[in-house]
N, C-alpha and C positions, 0 to 999 in steps of 0.2 A: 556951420561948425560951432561948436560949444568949447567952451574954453574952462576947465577943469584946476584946482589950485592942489598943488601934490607938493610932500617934502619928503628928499631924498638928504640921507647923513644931517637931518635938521636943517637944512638949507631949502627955503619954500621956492616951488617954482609955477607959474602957471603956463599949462600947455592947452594948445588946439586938440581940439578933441573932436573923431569924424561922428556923426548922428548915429547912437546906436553902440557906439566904438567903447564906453566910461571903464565896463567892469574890467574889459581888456587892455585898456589904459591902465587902469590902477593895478590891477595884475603885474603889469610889466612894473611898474614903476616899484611896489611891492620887492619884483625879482631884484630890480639896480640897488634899490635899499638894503637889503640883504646883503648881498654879494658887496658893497662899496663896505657896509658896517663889520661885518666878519672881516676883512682885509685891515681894517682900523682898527681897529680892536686884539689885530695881532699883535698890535705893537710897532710894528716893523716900519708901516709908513705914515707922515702924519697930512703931505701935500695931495689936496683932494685931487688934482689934476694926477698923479701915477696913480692913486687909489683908484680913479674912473675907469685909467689906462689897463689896470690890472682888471676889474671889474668887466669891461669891458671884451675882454679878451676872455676871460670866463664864460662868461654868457655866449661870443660867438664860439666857442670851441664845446660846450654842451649843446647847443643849435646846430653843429658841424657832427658832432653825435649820432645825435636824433636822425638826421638827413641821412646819415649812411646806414643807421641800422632801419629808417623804413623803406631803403634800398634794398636792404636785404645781404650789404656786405659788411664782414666781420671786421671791428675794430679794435685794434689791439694796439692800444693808446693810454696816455698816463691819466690819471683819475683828475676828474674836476674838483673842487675845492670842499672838501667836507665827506667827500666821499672816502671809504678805505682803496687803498693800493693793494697790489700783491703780497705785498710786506705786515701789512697790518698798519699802516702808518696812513693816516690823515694829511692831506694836501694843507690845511692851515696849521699842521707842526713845523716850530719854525722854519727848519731846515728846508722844507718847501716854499715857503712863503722867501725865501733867502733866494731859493731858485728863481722862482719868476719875477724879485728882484734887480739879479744879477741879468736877466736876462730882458726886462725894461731899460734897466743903464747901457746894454748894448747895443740895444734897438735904438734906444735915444742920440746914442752918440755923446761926445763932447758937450754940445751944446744944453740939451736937453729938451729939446723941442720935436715935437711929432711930426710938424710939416718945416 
């Protein structure tokens, strides 16, 4: 196993990497880059740990996607981050970025912790 040196939101991390594995490594880590920096850059939050959580949750719910449309069943579900809506409105205008927000602080609870 090779071990690869990647920085996500400017924070360096090195990961195990399988033999073969690099480009699809840096791929993915590319997508969290992405998806954590647009969530930052909204404004909205500044604690990397909800940015991940939101991030996070992005990435599996366009993975959740994919899976049902190469199933072959229609999905008729709210746009992933960057994408237009029905409305013509962008998921990172604030008012969405406010929703899955509001909907982190619910999940978290009081506390604020995931487990």
């Amino acid at each position: 196993m090779n071990q690869i040196e990647v920085s996500i939101m400017g924070q360096s991390y090195r990961l195990g990497c399988p033999e073969g594995g690099e480009a699809r490594l840096r791929d993915a880590v590319a997508q969290v880059d992405r998806e954590m920096c647009a969530i930052r850059d909204s404004g909205k939050l500044k604690a990397r740990e909800r940015i991940a959580v939101l991030a996070a949750l992005n990435l599996a719910y366009v993975l959740s996607e994919r899976q049902t449309a190469a199933a072959g069943s229609p999905a008729a579900t709210p746009a992933k981050a960057g994408t237009p809506d029905t409305h013509g409105a962008t998921p990172t205008d604030a008012a969405y970025i406010d929703q899955l927000i509001a909907r982190l602080d619910q999940t978290l609870g009081q506390d604020g912790h995931l487990i």
